[in-house]
C-alpha positions as CSV (number, residue, x, y, z in Angstrom):
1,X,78.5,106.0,121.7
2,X,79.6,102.3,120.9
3,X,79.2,102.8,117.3
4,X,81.7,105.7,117.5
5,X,84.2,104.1,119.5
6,X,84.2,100.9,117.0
7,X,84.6,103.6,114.5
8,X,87.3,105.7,116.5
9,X,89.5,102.2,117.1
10,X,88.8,101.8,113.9
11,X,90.8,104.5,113.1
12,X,93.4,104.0,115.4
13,X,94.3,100.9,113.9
14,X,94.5,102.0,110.3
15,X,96.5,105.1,111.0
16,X,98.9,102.1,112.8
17,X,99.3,100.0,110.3
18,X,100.0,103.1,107.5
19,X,102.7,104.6,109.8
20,X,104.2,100.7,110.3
21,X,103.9,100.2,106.5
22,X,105.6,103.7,105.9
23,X,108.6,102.6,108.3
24,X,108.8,99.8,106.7
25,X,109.4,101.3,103.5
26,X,111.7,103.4,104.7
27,X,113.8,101.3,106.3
28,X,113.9,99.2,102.4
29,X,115.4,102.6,100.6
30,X,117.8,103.2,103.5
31,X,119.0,99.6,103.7
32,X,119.0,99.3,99.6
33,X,121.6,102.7,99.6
């Protein structure tokens, strides 16, 4: 159970950081038009 929650936050936190770093991009192509 602990080992899948450490897993699942896991995750959680990667699937943040790729939407943030996908924003992020984003926001460079729409600022550089």
């Amino acid at each position: 159970m602990v080992e899948s929650h450490c897993w699942w936050s896991l995750g959680q936190r990667h699937v943040q950081q790729i939407s943030n770093l996908q924003s992020h991009v984003w926001l460079m192509r729409s600022h550089k038009r």
